[in-house]
C-alpha positions as CSV (number, residue, x, y, z in Angstrom):
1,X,-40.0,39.5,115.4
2,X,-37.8,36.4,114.6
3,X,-35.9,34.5,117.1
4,X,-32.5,33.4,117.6
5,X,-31.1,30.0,118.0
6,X,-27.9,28.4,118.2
7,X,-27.4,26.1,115.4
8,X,-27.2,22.7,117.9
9,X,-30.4,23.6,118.7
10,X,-31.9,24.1,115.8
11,X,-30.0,20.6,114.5
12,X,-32.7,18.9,117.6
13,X,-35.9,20.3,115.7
14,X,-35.2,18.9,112.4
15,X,-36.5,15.1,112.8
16,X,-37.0,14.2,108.9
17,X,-38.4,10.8,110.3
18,X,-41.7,12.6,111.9
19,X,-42.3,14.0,108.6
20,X,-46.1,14.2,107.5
21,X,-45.5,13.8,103.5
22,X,-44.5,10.6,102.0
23,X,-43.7,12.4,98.6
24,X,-45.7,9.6,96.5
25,X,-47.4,12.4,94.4
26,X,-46.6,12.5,90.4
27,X,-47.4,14.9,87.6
28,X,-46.3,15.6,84.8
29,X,-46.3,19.3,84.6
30,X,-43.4,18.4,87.9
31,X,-40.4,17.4,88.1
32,X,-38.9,16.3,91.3
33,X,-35.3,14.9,92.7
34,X,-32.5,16.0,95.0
35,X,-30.4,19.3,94.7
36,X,-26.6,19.2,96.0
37,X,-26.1,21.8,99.1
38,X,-23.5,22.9,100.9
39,X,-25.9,24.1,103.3
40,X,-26.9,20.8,104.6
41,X,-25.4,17.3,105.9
42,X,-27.5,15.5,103.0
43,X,-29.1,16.8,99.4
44,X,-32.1,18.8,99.5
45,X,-35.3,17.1,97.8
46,X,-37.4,19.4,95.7
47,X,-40.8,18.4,93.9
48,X,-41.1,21.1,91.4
49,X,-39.0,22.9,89.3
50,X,-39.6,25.9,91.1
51,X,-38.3,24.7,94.3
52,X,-35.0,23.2,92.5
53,X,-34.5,27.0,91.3
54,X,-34.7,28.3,94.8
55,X,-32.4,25.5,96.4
56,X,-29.8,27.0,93.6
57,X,-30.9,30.7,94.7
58,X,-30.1,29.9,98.4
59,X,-26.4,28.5,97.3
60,X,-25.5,31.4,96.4
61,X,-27.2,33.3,99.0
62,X,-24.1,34.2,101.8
63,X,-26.4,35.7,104.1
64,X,-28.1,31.9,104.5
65,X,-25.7,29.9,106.6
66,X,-27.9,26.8,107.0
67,X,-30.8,25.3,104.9
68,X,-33.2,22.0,105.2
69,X,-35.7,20.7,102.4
70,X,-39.0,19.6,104.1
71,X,-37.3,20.1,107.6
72,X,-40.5,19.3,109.7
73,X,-44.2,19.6,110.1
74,X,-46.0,21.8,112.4
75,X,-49.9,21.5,113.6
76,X,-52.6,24.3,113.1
77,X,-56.2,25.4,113.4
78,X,-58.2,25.6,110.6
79,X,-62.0,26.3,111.7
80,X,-61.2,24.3,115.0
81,X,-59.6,21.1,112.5
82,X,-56.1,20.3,113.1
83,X,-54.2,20.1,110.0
84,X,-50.6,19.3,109.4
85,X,-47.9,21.2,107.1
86,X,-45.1,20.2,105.9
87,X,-43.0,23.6,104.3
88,X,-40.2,23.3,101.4
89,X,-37.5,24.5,103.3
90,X,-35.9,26.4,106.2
91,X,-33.3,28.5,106.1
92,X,-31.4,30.1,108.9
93,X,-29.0,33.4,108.5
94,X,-25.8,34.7,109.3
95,X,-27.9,36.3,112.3
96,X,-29.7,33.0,113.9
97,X,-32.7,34.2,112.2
98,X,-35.2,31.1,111.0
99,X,-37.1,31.7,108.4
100,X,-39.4,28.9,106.7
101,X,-39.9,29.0,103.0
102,X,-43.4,27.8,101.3
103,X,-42.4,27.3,96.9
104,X,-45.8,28.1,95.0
105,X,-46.5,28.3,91.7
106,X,-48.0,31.8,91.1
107,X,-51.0,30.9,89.8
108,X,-52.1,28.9,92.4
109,X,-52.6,32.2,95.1
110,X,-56.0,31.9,95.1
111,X,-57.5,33.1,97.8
112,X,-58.5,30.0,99.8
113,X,-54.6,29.4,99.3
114,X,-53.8,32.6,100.8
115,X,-56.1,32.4,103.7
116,X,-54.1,29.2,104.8
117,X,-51.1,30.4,104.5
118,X,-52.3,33.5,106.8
119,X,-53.1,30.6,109.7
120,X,-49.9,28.8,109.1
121,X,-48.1,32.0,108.9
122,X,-49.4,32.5,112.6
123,X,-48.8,29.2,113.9
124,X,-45.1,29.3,112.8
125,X,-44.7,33.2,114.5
126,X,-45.9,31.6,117.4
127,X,-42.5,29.3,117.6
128,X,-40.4,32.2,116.8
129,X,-40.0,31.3,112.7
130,X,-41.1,34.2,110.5
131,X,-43.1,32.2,107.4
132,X,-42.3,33.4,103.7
133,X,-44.1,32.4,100.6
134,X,-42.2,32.7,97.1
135,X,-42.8,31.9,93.6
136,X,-41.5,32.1,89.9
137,X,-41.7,36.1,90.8
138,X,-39.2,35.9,93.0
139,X,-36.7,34.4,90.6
140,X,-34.3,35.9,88.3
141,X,-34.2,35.3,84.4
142,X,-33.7,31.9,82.8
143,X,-30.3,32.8,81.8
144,X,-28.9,33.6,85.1
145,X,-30.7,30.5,87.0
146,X,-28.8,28.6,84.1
147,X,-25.6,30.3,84.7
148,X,-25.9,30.0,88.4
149,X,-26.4,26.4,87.7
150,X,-23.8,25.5,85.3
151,X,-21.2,27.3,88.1
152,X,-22.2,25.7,90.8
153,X,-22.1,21.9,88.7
154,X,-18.5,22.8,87.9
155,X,-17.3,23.9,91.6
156,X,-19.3,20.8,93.0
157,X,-17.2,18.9,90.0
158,X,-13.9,19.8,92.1
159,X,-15.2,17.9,94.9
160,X,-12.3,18.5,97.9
161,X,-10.3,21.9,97.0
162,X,-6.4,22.2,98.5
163,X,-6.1,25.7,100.4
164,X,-2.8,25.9,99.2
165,X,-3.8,25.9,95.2
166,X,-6.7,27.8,96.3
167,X,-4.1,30.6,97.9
168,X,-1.7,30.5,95.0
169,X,-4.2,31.1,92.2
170,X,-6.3,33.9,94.1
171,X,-2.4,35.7,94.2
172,X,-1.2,35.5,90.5
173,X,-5.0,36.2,89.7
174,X,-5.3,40.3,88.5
175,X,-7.5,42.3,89.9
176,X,-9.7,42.3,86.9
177,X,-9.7,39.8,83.6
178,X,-11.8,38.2,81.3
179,X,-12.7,34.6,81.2
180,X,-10.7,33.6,78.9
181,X,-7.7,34.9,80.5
182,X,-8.7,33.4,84.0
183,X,-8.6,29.9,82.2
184,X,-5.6,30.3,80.0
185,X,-3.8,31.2,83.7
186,X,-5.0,27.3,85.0
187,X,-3.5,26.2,81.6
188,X,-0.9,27.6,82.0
189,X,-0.1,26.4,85.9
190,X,-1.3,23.1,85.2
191,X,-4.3,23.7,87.3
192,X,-8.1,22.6,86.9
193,X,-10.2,25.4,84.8
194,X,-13.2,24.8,87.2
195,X,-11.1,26.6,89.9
196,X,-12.6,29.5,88.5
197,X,-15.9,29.2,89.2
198,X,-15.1,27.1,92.5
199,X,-13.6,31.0,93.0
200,X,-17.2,32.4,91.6
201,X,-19.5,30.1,94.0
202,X,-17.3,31.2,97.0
203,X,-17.5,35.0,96.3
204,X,-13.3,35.0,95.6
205,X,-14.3,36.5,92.6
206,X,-17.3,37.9,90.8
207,X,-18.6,38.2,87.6
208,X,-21.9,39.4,86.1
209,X,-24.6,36.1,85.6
210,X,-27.4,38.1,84.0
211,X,-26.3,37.8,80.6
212,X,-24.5,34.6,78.8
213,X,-21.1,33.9,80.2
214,X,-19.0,33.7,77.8
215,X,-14.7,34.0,76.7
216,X,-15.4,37.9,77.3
217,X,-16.9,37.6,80.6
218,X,-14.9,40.0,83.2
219,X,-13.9,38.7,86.1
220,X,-13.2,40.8,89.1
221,X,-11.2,40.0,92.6
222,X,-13.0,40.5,95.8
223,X,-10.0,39.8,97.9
224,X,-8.5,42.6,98.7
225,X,-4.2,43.0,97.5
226,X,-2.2,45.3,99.3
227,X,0.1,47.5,96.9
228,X,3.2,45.8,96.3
């Protein structure tokens, strides 16, 4: 059972200064940097590849309202030993649900991996946050992390959006057109192309990001137009 918090609460917890890790570790076969979030008050920082993909996933996610990288650390038992962990990220939903996220790399489950997670799973139920571990299996395909990407660079690229443009263009828009057509309209209105998939990263609009976007992509409205 997960608990609920109010959000000023929650903001109390999260006290990046006390954190254990001091992120000094290089390899090779990782990649590591900070992700852009509208979910925070600062970028997330992710070490892996893996854990850039998921800070992308939870973006798009509307059902996660809030979202720290590396938000804390937390004691627990280990055959009577303290230890200290430090997870990826925590997320909280549209319901006050926390939910702490642990980024493997599939291939490292092992089973001395697993039984660790089962104690740090406990620890954190204990405080009222449900512990989930993901991997690459919990990922879409390359194509639509890299489509979910190159949106999200180009609504970002907007940086502060005027409610009034936003308004117009969501009312000339039809219910349904391609790409192509969606652009040609900001051409034609004098208005910046990446409103379009500003409209795409806020759910205005949808389109389908499991195949290559492309002129022929359709584009449908999700805002409800009353008959005229």
């Amino acid at each position: 059972m997960t608990m609920k918090f109010d959000l000023s609460d929650i903001d109390d917890a999260y006290r990046k200064n006390d954190m254990r890790r001091k992120l000094q570790r290089f390899s090779r076969c990782n990649i590591s940097g900070l992700s852009p979030t509208n979910k925070d008050t600062s970028p997330h920082f992710f070490e892996s590849r893996n854990e850039s993909n998921f800070a992308l996933l939870f973006e798009f996610d509307s059902n996660i309202k809030f979202v720290k990288s590396q938000p804390f650390s937390i004691s627990y038992l280990d055959d009577e030993k303290k230890r200290l962990y430090t997870p990826d990220f925590s997320t909280i939903d549209c319901f006050g649900n926390v939910f702490v996220v642990e980024v493997k790399v599939e291939d490292a489950m092992n089973d001395e991996t697993k039984r660790l997670h089962k104690l740090i799973g406990e620890a954190f139920k204990k405080l009222g946050f449900e512990f989930v571990v993901m991997t690459e299996k919990h990922l879409p395909s390359r194509t639509e992390l890299s489509n979910l990407n190159m949106i999200m660079r180009n609504a970002h690229a907007l940086g502060c959006v005027d409610d009034e443009v936003v308004n117009y263009l969501l009312d000339v828009l039809p219910r349904e057109l391609s790409l192509q057509s969606a652009l040609e309209i900001c051409d034609s209105l004098n208005l910046n192309r990446d409103l379009i998939f500003y409209f795409v990263f806020k759910e205005y609009v949808k389109m389908d990001v499991s195949s290559v976007i492309c002129n022929e992509t359709v584009i449908t409205s999700n805002i409800y137009k009353e008959a005229r």
